[in-house]
C-alpha positions as CSV (number, residue, x, y, z in Angstrom):
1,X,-31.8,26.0,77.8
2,X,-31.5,29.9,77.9
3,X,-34.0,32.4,78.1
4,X,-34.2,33.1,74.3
5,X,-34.1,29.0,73.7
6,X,-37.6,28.5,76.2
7,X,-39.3,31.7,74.4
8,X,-38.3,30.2,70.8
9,X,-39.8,26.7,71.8
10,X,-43.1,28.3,73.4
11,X,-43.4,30.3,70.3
12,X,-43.0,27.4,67.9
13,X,-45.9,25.4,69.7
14,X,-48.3,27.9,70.1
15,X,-48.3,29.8,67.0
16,X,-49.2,33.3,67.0
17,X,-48.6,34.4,70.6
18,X,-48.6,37.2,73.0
19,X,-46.5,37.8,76.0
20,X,-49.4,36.2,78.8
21,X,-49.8,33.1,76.5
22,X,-45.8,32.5,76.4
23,X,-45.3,33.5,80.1
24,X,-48.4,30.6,80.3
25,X,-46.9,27.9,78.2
26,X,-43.6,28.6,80.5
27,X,-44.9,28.6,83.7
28,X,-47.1,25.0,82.8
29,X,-43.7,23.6,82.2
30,X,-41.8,24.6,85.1
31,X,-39.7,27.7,83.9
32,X,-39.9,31.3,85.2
33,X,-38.8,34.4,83.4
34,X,-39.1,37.6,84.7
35,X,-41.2,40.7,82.1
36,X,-38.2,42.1,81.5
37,X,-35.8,38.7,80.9
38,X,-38.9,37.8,78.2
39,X,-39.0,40.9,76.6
40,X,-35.0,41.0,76.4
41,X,-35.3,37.4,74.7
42,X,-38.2,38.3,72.4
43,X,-36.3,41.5,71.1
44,X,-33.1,39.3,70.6
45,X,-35.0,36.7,68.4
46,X,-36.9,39.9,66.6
47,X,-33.4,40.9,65.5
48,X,-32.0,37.7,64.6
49,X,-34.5,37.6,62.3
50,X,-36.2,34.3,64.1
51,X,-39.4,35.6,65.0
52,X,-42.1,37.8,63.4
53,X,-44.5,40.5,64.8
54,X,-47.5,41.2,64.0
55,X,-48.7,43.9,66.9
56,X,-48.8,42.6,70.1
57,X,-48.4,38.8,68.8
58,X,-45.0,36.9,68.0
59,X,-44.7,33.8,65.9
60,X,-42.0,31.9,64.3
61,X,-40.3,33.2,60.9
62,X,-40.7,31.9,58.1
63,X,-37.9,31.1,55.6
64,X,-37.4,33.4,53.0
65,X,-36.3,30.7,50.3
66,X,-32.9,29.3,49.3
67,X,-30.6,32.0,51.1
68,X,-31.5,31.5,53.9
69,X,-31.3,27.4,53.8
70,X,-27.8,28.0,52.1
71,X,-26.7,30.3,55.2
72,X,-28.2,27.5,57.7
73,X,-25.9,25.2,56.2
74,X,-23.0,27.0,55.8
75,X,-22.8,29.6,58.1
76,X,-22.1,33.3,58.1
C-alpha cells in the first residue's frame, strides 16, 4: 500500500484525526512516514476530494448523494 492508501485507512478507523494520532495508528502497525511524506498524502486526498478538514483534524468524506455513486461506478 502507498503512502496516501495507509493515511486513508488510518483516517477511516479513527475518525476525526490529527497528524500525531495518524502518525500513531501508523507507527502501532509497523509503517513509517516521514512529516513531510504524510502531509504530501493528506494534501493529495484533500484534493481528491476523499478527505475533509475541519482545522487541524482530517476525517473521511462523506458522499455527496447520487453523483458521486454514479461516478464510482462509472468512472470519469
Amino acid at each position: 500500500m502507498d503512502a496516501k492508501g495507509w493515511v486513508l485507512t488510518a483516517v477511516e478507523k479513527l475518525g476525526w484525526a490529527g497528524e500525531r494520532e495518524i502518525v500513531r495508528w501508523l507507527d502501532e502497525r509497523g509503517e513509517e512516514l516521514s512529516r513531510l511524506e504524510l502531509q504530501k498524502a493528506l494534501e493529495a486526498l484533500l484534493a481528491e476530494g476523499k478527505l475533509e478538514q475541519k482545522g487541524d483534524l482530517y476525517r473521511r468524506a462523506t458522499p455527496k448523494g447520487a453523483k458521486n455513486a454514479f461516478d464510482s461506478l462509472f468512472g470519469e
